[in-house]
C-alpha positions as a Markdown table, in Angstrom:
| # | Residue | x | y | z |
|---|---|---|---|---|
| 1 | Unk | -15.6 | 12.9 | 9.0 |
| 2 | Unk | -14.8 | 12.6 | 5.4 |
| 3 | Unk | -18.2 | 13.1 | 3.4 |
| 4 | Unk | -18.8 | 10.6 | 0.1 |
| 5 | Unk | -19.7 | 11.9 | -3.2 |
| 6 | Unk | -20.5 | 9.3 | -5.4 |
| 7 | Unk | -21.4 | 11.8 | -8.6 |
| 8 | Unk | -18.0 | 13.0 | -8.4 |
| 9 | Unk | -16.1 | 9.8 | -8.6 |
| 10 | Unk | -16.2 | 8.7 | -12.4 |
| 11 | Unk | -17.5 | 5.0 | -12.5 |
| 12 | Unk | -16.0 | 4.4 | -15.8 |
| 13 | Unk | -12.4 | 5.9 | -14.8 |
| 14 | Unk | -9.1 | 3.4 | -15.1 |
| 15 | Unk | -6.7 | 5.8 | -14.3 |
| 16 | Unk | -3.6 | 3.5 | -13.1 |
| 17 | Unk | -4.1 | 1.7 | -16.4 |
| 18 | Unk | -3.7 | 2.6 | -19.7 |
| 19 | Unk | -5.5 | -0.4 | -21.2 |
| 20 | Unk | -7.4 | -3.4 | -20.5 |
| 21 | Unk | -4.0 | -5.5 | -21.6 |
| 22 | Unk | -1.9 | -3.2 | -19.4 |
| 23 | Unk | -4.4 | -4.1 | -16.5 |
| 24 | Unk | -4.1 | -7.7 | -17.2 |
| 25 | Unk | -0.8 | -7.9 | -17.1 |
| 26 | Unk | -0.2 | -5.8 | -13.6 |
| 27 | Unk | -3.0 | -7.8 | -12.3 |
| 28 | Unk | -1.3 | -11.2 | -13.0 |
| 29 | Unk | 1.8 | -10.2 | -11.3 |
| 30 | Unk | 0.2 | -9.5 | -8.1 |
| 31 | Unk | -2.6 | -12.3 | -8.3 |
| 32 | Unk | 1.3 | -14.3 | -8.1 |
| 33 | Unk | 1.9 | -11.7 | -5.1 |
| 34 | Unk | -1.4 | -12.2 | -3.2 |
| 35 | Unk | -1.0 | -16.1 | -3.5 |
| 36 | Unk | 2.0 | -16.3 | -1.9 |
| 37 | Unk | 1.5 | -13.7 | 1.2 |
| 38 | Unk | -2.1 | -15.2 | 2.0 |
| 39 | Unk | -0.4 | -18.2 | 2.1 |
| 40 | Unk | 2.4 | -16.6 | 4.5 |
| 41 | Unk | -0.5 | -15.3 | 6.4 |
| 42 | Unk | -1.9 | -18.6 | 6.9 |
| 43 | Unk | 1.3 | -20.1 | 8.2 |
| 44 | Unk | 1.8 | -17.2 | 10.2 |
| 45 | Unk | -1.1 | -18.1 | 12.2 |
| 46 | Unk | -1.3 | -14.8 | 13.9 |
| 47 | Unk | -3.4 | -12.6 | 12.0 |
| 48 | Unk | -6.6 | -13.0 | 9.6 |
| 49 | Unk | -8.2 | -10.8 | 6.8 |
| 50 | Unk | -11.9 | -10.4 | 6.0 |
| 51 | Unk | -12.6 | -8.4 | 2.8 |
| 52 | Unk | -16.1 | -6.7 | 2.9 |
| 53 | Unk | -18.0 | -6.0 | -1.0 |
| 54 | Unk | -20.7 | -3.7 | -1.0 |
| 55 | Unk | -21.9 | -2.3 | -3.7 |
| 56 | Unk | -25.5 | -2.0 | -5.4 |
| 57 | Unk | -27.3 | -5.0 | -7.2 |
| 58 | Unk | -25.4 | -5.9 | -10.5 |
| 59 | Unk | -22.1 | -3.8 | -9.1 |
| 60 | Unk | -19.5 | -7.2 | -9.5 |
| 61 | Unk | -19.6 | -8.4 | -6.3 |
| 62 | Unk | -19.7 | -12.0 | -7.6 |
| 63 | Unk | -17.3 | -11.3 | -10.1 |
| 64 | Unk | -14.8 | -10.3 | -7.6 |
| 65 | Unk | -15.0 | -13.0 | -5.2 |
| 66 | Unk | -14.1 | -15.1 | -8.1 |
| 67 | Unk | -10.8 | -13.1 | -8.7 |
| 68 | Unk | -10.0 | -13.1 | -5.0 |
| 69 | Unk | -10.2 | -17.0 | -5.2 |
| 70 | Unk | -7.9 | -17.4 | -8.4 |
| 71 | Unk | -5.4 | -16.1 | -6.2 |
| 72 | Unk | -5.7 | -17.7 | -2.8 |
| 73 | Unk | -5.5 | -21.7 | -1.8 |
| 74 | Unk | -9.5 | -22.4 | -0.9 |
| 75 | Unk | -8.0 | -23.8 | 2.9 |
| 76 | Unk | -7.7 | -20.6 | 4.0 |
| 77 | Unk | -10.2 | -18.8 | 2.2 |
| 78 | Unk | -13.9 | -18.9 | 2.8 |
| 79 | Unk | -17.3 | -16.5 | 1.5 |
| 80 | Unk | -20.5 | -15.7 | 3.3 |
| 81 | Unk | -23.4 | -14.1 | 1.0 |
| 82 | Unk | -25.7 | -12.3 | 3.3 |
| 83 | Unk | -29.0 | -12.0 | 2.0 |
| 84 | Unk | -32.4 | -11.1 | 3.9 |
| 85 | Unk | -31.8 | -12.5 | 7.5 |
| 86 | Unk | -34.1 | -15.5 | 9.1 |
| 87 | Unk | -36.6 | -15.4 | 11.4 |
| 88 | Unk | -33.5 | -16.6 | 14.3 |
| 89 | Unk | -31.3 | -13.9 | 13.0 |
| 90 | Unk | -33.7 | -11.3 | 13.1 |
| 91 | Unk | -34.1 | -11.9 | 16.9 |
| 92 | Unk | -30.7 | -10.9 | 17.5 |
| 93 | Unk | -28.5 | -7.9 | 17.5 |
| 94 | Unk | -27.6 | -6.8 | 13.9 |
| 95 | Unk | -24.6 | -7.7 | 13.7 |
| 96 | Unk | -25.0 | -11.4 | 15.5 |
| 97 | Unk | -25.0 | -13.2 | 12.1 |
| 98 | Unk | -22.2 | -11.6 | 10.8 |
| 99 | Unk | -19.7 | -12.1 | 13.6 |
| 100 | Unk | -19.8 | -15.8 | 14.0 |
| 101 | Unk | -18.9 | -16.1 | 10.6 |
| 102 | Unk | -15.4 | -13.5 | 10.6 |
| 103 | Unk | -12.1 | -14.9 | 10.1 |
| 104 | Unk | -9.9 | -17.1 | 12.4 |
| 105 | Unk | -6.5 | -16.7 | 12.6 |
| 106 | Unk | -4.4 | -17.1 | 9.4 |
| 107 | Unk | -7.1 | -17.2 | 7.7 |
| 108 | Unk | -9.6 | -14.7 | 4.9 |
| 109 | Unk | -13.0 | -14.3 | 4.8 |
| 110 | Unk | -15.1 | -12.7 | 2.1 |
| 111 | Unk | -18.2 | -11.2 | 2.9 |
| 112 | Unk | -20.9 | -10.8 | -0.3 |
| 113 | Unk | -22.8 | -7.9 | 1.3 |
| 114 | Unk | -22.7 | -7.8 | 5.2 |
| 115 | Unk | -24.0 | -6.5 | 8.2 |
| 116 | Unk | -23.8 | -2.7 | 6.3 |
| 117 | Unk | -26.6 | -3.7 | 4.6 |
| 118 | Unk | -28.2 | -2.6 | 7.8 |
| 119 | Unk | -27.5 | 0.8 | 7.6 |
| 120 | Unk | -28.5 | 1.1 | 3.6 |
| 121 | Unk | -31.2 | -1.3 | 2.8 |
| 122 | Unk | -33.0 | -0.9 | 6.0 |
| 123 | Unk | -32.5 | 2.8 | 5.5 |
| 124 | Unk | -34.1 | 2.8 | 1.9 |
| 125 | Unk | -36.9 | 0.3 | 3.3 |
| 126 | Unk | -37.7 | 0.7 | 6.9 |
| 127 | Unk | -40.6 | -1.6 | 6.6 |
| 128 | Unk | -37.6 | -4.3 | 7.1 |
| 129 | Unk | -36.8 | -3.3 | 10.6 |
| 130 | Unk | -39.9 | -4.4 | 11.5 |
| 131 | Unk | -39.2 | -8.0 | 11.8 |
| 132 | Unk | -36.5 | -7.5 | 13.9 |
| 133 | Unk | -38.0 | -7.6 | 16.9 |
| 134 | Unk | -36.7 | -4.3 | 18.1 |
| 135 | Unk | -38.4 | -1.8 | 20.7 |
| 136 | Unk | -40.1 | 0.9 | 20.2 |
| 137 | Unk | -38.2 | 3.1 | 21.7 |
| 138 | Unk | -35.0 | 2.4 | 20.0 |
| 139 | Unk | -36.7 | 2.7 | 16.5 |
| 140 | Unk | -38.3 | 6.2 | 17.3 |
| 141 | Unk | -35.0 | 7.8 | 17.9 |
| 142 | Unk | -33.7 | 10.2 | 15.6 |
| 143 | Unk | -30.3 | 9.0 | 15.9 |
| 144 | Unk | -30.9 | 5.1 | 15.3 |
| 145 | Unk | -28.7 | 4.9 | 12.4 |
| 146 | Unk | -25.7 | 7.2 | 14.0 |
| 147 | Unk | -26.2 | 4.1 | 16.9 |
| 148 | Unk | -26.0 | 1.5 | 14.5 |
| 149 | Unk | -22.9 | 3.6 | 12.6 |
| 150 | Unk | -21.4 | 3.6 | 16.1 |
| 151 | Unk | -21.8 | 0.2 | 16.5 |
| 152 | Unk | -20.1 | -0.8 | 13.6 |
| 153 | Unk | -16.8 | 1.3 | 13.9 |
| 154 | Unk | -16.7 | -0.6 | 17.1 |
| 155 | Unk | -17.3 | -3.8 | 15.6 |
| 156 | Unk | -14.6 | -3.3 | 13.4 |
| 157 | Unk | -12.1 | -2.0 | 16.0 |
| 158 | Unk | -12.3 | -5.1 | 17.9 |
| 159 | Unk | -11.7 | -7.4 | 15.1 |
| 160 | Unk | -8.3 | -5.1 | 14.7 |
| 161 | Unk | -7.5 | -5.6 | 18.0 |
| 162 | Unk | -7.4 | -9.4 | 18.2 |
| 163 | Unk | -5.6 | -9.2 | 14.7 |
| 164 | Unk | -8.3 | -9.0 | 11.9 |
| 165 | Unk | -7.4 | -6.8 | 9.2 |
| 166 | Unk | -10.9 | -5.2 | 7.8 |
| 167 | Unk | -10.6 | -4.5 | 3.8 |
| 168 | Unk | -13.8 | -2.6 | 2.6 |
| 169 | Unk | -13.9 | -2.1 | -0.9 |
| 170 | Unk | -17.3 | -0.6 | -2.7 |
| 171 | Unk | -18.1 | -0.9 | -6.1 |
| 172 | Unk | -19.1 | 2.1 | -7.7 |
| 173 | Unk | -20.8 | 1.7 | -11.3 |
| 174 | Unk | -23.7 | 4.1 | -12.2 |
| 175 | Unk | -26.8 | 3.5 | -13.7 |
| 176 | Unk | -26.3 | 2.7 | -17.0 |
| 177 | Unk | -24.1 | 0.4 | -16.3 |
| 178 | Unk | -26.6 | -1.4 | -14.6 |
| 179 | Unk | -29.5 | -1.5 | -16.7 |
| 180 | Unk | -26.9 | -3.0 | -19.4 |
| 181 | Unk | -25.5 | -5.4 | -16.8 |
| 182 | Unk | -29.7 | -6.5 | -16.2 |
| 183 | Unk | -30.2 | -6.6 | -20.2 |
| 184 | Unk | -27.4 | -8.9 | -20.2 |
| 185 | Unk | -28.9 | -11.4 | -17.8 |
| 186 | Unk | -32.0 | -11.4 | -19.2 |
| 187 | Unk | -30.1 | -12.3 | -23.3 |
| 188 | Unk | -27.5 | -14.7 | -21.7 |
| 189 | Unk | -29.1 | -18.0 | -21.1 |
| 190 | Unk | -25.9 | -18.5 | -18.8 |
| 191 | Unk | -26.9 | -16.1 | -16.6 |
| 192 | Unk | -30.7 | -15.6 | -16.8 |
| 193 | Unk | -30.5 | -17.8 | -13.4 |
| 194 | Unk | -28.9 | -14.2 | -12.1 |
| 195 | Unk | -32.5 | -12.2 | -13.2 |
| 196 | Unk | -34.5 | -11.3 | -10.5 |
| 197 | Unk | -37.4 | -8.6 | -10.9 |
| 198 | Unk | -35.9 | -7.2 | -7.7 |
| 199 | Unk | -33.0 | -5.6 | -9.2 |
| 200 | Unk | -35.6 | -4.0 | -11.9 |
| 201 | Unk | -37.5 | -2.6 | -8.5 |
| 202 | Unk | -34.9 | -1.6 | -6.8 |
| 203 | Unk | -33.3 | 0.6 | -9.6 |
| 204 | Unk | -36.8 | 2.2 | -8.6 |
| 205 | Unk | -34.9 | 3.6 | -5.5 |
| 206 | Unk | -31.3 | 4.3 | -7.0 |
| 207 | Unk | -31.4 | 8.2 | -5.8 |
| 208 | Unk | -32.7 | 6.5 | -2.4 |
| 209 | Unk | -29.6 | 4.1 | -2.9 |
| 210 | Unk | -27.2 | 7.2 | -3.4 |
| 211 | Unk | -28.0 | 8.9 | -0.2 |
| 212 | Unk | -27.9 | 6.0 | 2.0 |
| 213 | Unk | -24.4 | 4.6 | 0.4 |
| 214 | Unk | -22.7 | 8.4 | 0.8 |
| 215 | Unk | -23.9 | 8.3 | 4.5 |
| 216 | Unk | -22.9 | 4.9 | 5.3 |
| 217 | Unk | -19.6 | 5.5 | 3.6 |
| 218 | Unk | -18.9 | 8.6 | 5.7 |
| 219 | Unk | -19.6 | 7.7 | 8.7 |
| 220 | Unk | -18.0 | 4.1 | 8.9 |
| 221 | Unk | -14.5 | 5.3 | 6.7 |
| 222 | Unk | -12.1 | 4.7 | 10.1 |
| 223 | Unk | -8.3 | 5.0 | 10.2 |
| 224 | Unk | -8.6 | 1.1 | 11.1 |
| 225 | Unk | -10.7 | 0.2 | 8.5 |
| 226 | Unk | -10.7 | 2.8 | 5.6 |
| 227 | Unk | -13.3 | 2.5 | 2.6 |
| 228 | Unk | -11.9 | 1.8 | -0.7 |
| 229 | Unk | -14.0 | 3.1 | -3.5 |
| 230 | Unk | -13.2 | 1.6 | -7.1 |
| 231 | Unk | -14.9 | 2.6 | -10.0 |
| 232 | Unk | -16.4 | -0.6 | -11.2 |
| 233 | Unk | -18.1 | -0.3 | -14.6 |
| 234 | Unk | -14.9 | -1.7 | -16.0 |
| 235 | Unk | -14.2 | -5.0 | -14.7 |
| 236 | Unk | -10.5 | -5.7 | -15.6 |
| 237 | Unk | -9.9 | -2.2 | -13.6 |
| 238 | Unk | -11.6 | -3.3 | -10.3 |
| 239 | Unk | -10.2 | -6.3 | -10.3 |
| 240 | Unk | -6.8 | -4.6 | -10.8 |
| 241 | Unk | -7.3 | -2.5 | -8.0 |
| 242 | Unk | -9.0 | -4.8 | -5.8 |
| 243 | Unk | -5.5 | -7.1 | -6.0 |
| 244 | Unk | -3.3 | -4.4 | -5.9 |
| 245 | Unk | -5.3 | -2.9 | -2.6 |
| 246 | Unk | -4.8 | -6.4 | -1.0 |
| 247 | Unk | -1.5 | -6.6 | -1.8 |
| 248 | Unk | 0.1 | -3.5 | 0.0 |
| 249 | Unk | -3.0 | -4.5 | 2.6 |
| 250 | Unk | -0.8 | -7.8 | 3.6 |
| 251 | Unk | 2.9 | -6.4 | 2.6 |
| 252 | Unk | 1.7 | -4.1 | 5.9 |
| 253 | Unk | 1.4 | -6.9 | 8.3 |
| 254 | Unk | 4.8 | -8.1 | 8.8 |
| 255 | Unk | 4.4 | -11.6 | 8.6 |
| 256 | Unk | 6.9 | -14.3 | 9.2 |
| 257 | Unk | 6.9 | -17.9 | 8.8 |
| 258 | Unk | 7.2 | -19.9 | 11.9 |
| 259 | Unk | 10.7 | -20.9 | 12.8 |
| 260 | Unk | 11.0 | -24.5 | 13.2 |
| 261 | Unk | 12.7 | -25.4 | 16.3 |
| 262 | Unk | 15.3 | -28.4 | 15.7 |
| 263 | Unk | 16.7 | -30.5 | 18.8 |
């Protein structure tokens, strides 16, 4: 098992990119790159792609399903923000809500948080499992998260096996990023609509945050479905990587467009 340092990995770091223009321009090039194979995927018809964000409040998940949709034709492409589950989902297994929503094939699925919250804002507030209608003797065992890790890498490998390709990427930005990120919402009248007293809370927890992400990360990075860490304070350079990750993600798939059979 790899272990996750988060303090070790510079949030603010660009180093495949000299400059914001540099970025720019790479990133165009393969925004013209991803177009085209996710539309090859979706004639190939064979194989499908869900791209997982995680990443603390304010980290650019948003942001980034934006830039994933510049570059795709909205047919095939569709996004699922998990927030806290309903009273139905609660009553079923964690990762119930999730599944029903993964990819078909040919086609890409975003999902704004997912079922990892589970393992990292349950873990930070355990009041939360409370509601989910669970037994008592599966929440007094010392090894509920391992389970639920378990669980996941499972999860995952089964998606693989009927042709999902799983794309995790995490958004690393530290904390000053973030309380400029919050100031920002609360000055722009454009995005005050973003401001929720939550975020302020939960910065509250950010060491609680830390522990929970470096576990979750180390546990569910599988040769299927490795984790892909980008520093995100600086936006142009996660979205750079982000493209070029799902470019070489799809050149790997050995796609081919459906020969036509003519009698």
């Amino acid at each position: 098992m790899e272990k996750f340092c988060l303090a070790k990995i510079n949030s603010s770091s660009h180093p495949e990119c000299k400059s914001k223009e540099d970025a720019v321009m790479k990133t165009q090039k393969l925004q013209k790159q991803l177009y085209d194979l996710l539309y090859l995927m979706f004639a190939h018809n064979k194989q499908s792609l869900l791209i997982i964000l995680q990443g603390i409040d304010t980290a650019g998940k948003d942001g980034t399903v934006r830039h994933i949709f510049s570059a795709a034709n909205p047919q095939g492409i569709n996004v699922f923000s998990f927030k806290q589950p309903t009273p139905e989902e609660s009553k079923h297994d964690f990762l119930w809500r999730c599944h029903r929503h993964t990819p078909e094939s040919g086609l890409t699925t975003i999902f704004n948080r997912s079922y990892y919250e589970e393992v990292i804002t349950t873990m930070v507030h355990p009041h939360l499992l409370e509601v989910q209608h669970l037994p008592d003797s599966m929440l007094k065992r010392k090894d509920f998260f391992q389970r639920r890790y378990d669980r996941i890498n499972e999860f995952e490998k089964l998606l693989s096996q009927k042709g999902t390709v799983v794309v995790k990427f995490f958004l690393h930005i530290s904390k000053d990023e973030q309380r400029i990120r919050i100031e920002k919402r609360l000055k722009n009248r454009n995005k005050n609509w973003k401001f929720s007293m939550s975020d302020v809370k939960e910065r509250e927890h950010w060491d609680e945050y830390g522990i929970a992400f470096e576990r979750m990360l180390s546990h569910t990075n599988t040769k299927e479905s490795p984790w892909i860490v980008i520093p995100a304070d600086i936006k142009w350079y996660r979205d750079f990587i982000v493209s070029k990750t799902l470019v070489n993600v799809l050149k790997k798939m050995k796609m081919e467009f459906p020969k036509v059979e003519i009698k």
